[in-house]
N, C-alpha and C positions, 0 to 999 in steps of 0.2 A: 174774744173780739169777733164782731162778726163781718162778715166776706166783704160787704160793703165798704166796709171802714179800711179794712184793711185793702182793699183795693182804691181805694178813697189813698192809701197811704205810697200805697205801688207808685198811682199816677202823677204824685204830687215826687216822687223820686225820677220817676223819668221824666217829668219835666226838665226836672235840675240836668240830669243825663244829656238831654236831650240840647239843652241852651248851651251846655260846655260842649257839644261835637257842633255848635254850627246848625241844628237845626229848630229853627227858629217855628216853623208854623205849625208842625205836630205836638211841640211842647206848649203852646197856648191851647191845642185840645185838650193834650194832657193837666194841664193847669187848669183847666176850668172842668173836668169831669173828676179830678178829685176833690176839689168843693162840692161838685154835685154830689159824687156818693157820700161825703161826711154829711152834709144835709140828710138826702134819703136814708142813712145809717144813725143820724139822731134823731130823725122824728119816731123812727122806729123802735129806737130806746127809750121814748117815752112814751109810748104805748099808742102812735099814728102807724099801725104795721102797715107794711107792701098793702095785702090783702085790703085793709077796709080805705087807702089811698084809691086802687084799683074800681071797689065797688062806690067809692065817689065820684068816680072819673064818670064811670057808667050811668050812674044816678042822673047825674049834671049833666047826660049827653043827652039823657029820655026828658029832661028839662028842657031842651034846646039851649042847655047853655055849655060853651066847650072852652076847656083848659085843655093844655097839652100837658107828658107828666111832668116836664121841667118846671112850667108855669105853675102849674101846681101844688106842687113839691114846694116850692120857693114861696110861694103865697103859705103855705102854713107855717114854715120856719118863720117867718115875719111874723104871722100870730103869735108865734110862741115867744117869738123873743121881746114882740110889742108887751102882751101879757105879763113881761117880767118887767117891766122896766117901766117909768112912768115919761121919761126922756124919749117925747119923738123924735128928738132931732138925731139921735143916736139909732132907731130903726129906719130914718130917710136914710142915714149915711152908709147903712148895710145893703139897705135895698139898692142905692146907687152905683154902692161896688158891685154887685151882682149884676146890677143891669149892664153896666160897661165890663166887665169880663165878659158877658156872656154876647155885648158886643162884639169885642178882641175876638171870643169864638168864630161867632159866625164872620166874619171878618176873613180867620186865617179857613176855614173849614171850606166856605161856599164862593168867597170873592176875589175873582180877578187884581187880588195887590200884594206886595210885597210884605211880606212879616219879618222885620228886623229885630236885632237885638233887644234893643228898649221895648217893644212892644210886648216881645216874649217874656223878659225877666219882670215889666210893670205886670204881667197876667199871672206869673206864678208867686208874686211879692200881695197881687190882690186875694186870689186866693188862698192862701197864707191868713192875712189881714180877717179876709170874710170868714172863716174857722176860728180865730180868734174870737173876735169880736162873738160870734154864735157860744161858742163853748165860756165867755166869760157870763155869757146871761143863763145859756141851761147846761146844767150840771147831770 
C-alpha cells in the first residue's frame, strides 16, 4: 500500500476519532484530506504519478494557465472516472460531492463559523461516499 492511501486511511480514522471527542472542525479537515490523498494515491496507481502531475502543474503555469494541486488532482480523477463510465450524471454527482466537502473544508479551515455535528459527520459520510463511488469505476 503506498503512504498516501494509507495516510488517506489515518485521516479518514481520525475523523471518526475526532467527531466522537466533540471535535467537530479538525475532523472535516480530516475528512476531506483523506479523500484527497485516496485521489492523489489512485491516479498514481494508474500510472498519473506525483512526478508527471507536478511537471503538469509547471507545464500549465509557462502556459499562463494555473491549477492548484487539489484542482488538479480532482480534474483528472473526473477524467478518469468520466472515461469509465458513459453516465454523466454519475460524474456531475462525484464532482458535486467534492465540490461541497471541499466547501465543508474551507468553511471549517479558514471561516469565522461554527462546525457542528452534522456538518462534521455529512464531511466524513461524503468523503466515504466520494471513495466509493471513485473506486467502483477504477479498479
Amino acid at each position: 500500500m503506498g503512504y498516501l492511501k494509507q495516510k488517506s486511511i489515518f485521516n479518514l480514522e481520525a475523523a471518526k476519532k475526532l467527531i466522537d471527542d466533540d471535535n467537530f472542525a479538525p475532523s472535516v479537515h480530516c475528512s476531506y484530506y483523506g479523500m484527497f490523498q485516496f485521489i492523489s494515491s489512485k491516479l498514481n496507481q494508474i500510472g498519473i504519478t506525483y512526478e508527471k502531475v507536478s511537471e503538469d502543474l509547471n507545464s500549465l503555469k509557462r502556459q499562463g494557465k494555473s491549477y492548484g494541486s487539489h484542482e488538479y488532482n480532482i480534474k483528472l480523477i473526473l477524467d478518469q472516472v468520466e472515461s469509465k463510465t458513459s453516465d454523466l450524471v454519475y460524474t456531475k454527482n462525484l464532482k458535486d460531492k467534492i465540490g461541497l466537502l471541499k466547501n465543508f473544508r474551507k468553511m471549517s479551515d479558514y471561516l469565522n463559523l461554527e462546525i457542528n455535528h452534522e456538518k462534521s459527520t455529512e464531511s466524513l459520510r461524503l468523503s466515504n461516499e466520494i471513495i466509493s463511488l471513485i473506486s467502483n469505476k477504477i479498479k
